[in-house]
C-alpha positions in Angstrom: 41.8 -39.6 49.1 42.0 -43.1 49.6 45.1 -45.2 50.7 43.3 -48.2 49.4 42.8 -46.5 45.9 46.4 -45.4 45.7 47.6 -48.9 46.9 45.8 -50.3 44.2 46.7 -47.6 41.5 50.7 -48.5 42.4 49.8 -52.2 41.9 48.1 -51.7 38.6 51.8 -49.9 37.9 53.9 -53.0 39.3 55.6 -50.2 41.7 56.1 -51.4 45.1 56.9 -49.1 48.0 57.7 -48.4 51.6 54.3 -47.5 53.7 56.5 -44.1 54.4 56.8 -43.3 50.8 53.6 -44.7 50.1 52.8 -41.8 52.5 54.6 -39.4 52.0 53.3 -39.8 47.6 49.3 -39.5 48.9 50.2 -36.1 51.1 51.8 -35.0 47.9 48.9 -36.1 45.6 46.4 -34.6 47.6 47.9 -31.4 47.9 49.4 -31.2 44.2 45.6 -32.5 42.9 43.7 -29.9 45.2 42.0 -32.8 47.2 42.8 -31.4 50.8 39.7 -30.0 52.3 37.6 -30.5 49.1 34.3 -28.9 49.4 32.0 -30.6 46.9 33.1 -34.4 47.7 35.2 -36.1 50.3 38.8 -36.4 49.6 38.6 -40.3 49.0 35.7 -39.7 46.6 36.9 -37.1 45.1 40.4 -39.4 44.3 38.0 -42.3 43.1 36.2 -40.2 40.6 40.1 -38.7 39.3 41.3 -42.2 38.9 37.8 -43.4 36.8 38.3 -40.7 33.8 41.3 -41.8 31.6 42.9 -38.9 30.8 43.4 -37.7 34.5 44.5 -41.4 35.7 46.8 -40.9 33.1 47.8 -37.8 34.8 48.0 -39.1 37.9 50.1 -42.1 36.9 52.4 -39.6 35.3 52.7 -37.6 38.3 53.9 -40.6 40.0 56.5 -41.2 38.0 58.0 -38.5 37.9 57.9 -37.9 41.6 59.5 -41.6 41.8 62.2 -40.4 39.7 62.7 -37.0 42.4 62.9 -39.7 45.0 65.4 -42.0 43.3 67.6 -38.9 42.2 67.5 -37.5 45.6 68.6 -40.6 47.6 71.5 -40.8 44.9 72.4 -37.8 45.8 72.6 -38.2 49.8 74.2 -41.2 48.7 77.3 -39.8 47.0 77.2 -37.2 49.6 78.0 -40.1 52.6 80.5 -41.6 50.3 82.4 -38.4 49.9 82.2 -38.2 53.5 83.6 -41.2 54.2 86.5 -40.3 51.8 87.1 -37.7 53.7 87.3 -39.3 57.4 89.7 -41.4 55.5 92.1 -38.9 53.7 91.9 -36.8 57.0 
């Protein structure tokens, strides 16, 4: 899969991201999409072919936004978590 398609995919979606997410999104796409160790194309060709039929861009932009929205509710959650923690150190 290609970096430079995804980059350009998230622009396309006005979503801006840290290269570590950015990262960590493709290792998920390419193993959620079977693209690791695709047989028939390369990874980054295989991608580029995905993101040219509608319907599975479509997909694919879903994907992302729902995995956006796991990030989000995730770093809430640590979130409250320190904040409790802090209560804590300063009740104890």
């Amino acid at each position: 899969m290609s970096i430079k398609s995804l980059d350009k995919l998230l622009r396309n979606m006005r979503i801006r991201m840290k290269e570590k997410e950015k990262e960590r999104l493709y290792g998920d796409i390419k193993r959620d999409f079977s693209l690791i160790g695709s047989v028939e194309r390369s990874e980054c060709t295989h991608f580029d072919a995905m993101l040219k039929d509608a319907s599975t861009r479509k997909e694919i932009e879903e994907y992302i936004r729902r995995w956006l929205e796991g990030v989000r509710a995730w770093s809430k959650k640590i979130d409250e978590e320190e904040k409790n923690r802090e209560k804590i150190k300063i009740y104890a």
